[in-house]
C-alpha positions as CSV (number, residue, x, y, z in Angstrom):
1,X,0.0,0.0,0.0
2,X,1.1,3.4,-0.7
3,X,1.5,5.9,1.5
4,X,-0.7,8.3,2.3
5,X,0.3,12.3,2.1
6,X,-1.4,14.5,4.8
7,X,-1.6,18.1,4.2
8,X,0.5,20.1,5.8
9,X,-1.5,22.9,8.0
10,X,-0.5,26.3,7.1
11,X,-0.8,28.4,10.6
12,X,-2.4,31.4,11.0
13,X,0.3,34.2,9.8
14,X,0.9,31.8,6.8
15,X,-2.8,32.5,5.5
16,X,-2.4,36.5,6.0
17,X,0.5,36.6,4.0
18,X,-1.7,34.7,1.2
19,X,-4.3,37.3,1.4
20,X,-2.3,39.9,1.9
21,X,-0.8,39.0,-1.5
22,X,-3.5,38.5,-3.2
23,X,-5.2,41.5,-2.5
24,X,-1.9,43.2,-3.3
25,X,-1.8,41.2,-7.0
26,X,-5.5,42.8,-7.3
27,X,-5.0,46.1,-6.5
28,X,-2.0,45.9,-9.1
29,X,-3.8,45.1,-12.2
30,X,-6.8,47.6,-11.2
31,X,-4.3,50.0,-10.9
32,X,-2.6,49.2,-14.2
33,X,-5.7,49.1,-16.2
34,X,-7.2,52.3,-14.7
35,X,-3.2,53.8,-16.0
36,X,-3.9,52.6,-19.1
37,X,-7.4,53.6,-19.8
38,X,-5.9,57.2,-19.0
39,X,-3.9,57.9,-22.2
40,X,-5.1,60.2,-24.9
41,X,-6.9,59.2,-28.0
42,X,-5.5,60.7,-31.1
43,X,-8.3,61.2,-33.7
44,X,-7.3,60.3,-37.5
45,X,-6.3,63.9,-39.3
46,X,-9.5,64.9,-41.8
47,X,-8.1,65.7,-45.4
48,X,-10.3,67.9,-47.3
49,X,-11.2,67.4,-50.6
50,X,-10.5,70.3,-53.3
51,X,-13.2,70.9,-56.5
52,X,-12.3,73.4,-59.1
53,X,-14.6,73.8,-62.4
54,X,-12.9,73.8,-65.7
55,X,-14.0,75.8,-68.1
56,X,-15.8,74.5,-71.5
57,X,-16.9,75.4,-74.8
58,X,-20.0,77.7,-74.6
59,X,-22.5,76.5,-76.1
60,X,-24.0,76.7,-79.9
61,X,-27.4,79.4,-80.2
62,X,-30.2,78.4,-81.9
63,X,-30.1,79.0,-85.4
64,X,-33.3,81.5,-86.0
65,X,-35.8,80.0,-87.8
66,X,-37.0,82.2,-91.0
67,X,-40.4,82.8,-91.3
68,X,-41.8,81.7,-94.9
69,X,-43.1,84.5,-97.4
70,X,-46.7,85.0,-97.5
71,X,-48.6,83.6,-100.7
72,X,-49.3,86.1,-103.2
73,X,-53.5,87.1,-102.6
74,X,-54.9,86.8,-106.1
75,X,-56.9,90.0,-107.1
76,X,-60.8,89.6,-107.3
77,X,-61.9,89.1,-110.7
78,X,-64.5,92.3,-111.7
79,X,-67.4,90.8,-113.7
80,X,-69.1,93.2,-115.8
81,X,-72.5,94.4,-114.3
82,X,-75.4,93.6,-117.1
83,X,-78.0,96.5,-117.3
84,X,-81.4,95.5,-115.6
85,X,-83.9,94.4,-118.4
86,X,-86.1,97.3,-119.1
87,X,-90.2,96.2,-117.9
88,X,-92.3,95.3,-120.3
89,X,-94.8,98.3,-121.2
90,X,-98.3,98.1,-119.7
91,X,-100.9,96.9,-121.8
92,X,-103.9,99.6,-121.7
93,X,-107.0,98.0,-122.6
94,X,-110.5,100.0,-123.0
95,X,-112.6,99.6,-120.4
96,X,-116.0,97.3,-121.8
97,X,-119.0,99.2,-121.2
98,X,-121.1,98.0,-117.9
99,X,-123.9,95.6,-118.8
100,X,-127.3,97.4,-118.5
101,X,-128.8,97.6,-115.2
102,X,-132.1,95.6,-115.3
103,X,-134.3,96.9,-112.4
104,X,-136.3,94.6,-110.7
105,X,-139.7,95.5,-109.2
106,X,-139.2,94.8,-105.5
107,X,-140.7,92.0,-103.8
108,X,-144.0,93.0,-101.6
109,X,-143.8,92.9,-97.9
110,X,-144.8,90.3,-96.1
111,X,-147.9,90.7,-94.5
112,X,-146.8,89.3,-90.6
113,X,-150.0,88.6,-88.4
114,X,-148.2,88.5,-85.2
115,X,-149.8,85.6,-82.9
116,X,-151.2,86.2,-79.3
117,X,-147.8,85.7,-76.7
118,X,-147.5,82.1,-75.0
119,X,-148.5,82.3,-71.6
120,X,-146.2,79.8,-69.1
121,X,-147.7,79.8,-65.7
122,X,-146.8,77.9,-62.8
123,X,-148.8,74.9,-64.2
124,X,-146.6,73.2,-67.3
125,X,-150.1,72.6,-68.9
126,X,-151.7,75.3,-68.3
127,X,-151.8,76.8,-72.4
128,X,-153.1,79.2,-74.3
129,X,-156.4,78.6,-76.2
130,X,-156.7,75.7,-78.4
131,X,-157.0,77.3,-82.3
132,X,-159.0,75.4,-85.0
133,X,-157.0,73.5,-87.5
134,X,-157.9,75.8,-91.1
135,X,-160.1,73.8,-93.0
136,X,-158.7,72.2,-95.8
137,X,-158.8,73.3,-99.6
138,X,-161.7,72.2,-102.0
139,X,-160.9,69.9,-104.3
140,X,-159.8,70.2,-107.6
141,X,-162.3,69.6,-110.3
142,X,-162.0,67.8,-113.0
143,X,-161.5,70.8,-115.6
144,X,-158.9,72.5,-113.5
145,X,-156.7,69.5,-113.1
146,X,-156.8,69.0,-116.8
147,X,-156.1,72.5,-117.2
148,X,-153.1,72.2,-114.7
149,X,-151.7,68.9,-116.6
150,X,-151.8,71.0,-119.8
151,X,-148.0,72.1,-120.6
152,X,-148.4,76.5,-120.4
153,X,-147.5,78.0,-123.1
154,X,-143.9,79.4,-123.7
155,X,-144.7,83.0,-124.3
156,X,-147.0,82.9,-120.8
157,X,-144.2,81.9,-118.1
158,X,-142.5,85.1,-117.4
159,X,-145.9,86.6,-116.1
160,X,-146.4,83.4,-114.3
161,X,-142.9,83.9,-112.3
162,X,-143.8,87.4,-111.8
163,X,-147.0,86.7,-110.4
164,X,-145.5,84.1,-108.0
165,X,-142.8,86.4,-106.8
166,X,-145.4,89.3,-106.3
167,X,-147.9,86.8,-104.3
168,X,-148.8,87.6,-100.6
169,X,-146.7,85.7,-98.0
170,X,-148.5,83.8,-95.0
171,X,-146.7,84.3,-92.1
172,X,-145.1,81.3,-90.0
173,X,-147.3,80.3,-87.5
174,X,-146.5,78.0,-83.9
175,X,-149.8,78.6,-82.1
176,X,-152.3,76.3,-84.1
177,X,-153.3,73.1,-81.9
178,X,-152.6,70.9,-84.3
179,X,-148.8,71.6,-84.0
180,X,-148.9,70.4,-80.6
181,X,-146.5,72.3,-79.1
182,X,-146.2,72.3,-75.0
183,X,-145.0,75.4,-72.9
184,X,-141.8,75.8,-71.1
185,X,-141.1,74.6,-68.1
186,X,-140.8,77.4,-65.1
187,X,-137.8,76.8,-63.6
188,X,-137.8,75.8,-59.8
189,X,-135.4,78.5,-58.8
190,X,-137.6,81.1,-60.4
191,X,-140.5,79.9,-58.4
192,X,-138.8,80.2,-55.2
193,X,-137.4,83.7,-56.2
194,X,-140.4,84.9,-57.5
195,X,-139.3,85.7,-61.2
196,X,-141.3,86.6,-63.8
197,X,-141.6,88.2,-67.2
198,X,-141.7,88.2,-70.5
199,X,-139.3,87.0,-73.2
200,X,-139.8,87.6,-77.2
201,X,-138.1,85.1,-79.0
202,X,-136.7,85.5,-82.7
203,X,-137.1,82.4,-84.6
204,X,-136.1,81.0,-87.9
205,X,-138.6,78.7,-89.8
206,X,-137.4,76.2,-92.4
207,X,-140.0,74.9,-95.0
208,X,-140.2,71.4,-93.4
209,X,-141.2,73.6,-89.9
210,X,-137.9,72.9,-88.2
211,X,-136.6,75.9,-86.3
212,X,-132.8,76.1,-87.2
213,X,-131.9,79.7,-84.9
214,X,-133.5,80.8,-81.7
215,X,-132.4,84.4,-81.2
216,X,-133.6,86.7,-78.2
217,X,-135.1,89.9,-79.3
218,X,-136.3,90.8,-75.6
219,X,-135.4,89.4,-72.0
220,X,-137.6,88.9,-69.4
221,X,-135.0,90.2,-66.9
222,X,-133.7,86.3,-66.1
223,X,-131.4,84.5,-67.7
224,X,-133.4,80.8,-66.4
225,X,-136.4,82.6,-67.8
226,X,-134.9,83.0,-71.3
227,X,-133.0,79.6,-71.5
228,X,-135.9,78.2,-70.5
229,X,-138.0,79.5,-73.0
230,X,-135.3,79.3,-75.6
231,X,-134.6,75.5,-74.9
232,X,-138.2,74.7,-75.7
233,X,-139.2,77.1,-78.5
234,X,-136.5,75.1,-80.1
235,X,-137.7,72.1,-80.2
236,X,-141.3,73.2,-81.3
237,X,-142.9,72.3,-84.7
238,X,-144.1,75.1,-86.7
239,X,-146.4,76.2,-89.8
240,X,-143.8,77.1,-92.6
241,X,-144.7,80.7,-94.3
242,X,-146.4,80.0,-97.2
243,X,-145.9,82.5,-100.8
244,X,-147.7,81.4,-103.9
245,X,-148.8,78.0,-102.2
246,X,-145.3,77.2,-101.5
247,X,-143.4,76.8,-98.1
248,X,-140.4,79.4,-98.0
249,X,-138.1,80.2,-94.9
250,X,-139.1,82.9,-92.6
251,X,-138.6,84.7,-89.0
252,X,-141.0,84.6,-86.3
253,X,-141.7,86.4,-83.2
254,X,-142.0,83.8,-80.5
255,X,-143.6,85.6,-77.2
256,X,-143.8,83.9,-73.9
257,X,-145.0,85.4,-70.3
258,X,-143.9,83.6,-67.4
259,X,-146.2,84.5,-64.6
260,X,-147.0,82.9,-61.6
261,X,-150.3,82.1,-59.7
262,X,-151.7,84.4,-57.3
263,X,-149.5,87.9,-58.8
C-alpha cells in the first residue's frame, strides 16, 4: 500500500501573508488598467477634398428660324354688271261698257200677323187657347186638273214667275193646336225667387217647320227665364210661311210670359 500524504497545515500568519498577496496582485492590475485607460486618443487627421470647375466650350445658339413669305392674294376678278332688263310696257286695254242695269220690281212685304204671346204659368199645362185647324182646300175639279196637266204655253211663263214672286206671303205660325207644341217649363229657382216676365223670342222657320236659330229679341230680366224659353221654343214644330202656295223660310216672333199664380 502506498503511503498516504497529509496536508500540511498552514498556521495562521501563513494564511495572511496569502491574502495579503492577493489582495496586493488585485490592486495591481486595477491599478494598471485604470493607467492605461488614461492615455489620450489621437483622432485620424481629416483631409479635405478640393473641386475646381474647368472651363468649357459655350454652347451653340439656336439657329433662328426664317419665317416663310406669304402667298401672293390673287386680285378679285371684276365681272361686268349687265343692265337691268327694261319692264315690259303696260298693256292699256279700254274699259268694256257696264252691262245694262235691269231693275227689278221689288218684292212685296210680307204681310206678318203676329200671334197672341205664350203664356207659361206655374202649371206646365196650363196653355193658351186651343186654335181650330184651317179647314182644308176644295178639291180640284176635273177641268182644272186637266187645265193644270196642260203644258203653259212658252210666251206665258215670265208673267207666271212674276206673279208668284209678287204673291202675298203667310206668315209662319206656332200657335195652331194641331202643331202640338207644350209650354216651357218654369224653372224651380224662379218659383222660389219669385221671377217673372216676359221674353220675345226670334225664330227661324225652315220649309219642313224645323226651327234652325233661336235668337232673343227681348229678355224677361232672367237669364233661367230666357233659357228656358229658348230651350223649348227650339224644339217646337211650326207652320212654314207660305208665298204662292209654297213653303219658303221665314222669321217669327215667339212671345212667352212667365207668370206665376196668385200675382
Amino acid at each position: 500500500m502506498g503511503r498516504r500524504i497529509q496536508p500540511t497545515s498552514v498556521g495562521a500568519p501563513g494564511r495572511l501573508a496569502l491574502v495579503t498577496l492577493i489582495t496586493g496582485l488585485h490592486l495591481g492590475g486595477l491599478a494598471a488598467l485604470a493607467y492605461l485607460s488614461q492615455d489620450p486618443v489621437i483622432p485620424p487627421e481629416v483631409v479635405p477634398i478640393q473641386v475646381s470647375l474647368i472651363a468649357g466650350d459655350p454652347l451653340p445658339k439656336p439657329a433662328a428660324e426664317t419665317p416663310p413669305a406669304p402667298e401672293p392674294v390673287p386680285a378679285p376678278e371684276v365681272l361686268p354688271v349687265e343692265p337691268p332688263p327694261e319692264p315690259p310696257k303696260p298693256v292699256v286695254r279700254e274699259p268694256e261698257p257696264p252691262p245694262p242695269v235691269v231693275k227689278k220690281p221689288p218684292p212685296p212685304k210680307p204681310v206678318v200677323k203676329r200671334p197672341p204671346p205664350q203664356t207659361v204659368t206655374e202649371s206646365p199645362t196650363a196653355l193658351s187657347a186651343p186654335e181650330e185647324a184651317p179647314p182644308a182646300p176644295p178639291a180640284p175639279t176635273q177641268a182644272a186638273v186637266t187645265e193644270s196637266q196642260a203644258p203653259p204655253p212658252a210666251p206665258a211663263a215670265a208673267p207666271a214667275a212674276a206673279s208668284a214672286a209678287a204673291a202675298p206671303v203667310t206668315a209662319a205660325r206656332f200657335d195652331a193646336a194641331y202643331l202640338n207644341n207644350p209650354p216651357p217649363a218654369y224653372p224651380m229657382a224662379s218659383r222660389r225667387l219669385r221671377e217673372e216676365g216676359q221674353v220675345t223670342l226670334r225664330v227661324l222657320v225652315q220649309p219642313d217647320g224645323k226651327a234652325s236659330q233661336v235668337e232673343i229679341r227681348t229678355s224677361s230680366g232672367s237669364d233661367r227665364l230666357d233659357r228656358a224659353a229658348r230651350e223649348q221654343v227650339a224644339r217646337w214644330t211650326f207652320e212654314p210661311a207660305r208665298q204662292g202656295g209654297r213653303k219658303i223660310e221665314s222669321w217669327v216672333l215667339v212671345p212667352v210670359v212667365f207668370k206665376l199664380k196668385g200675382n
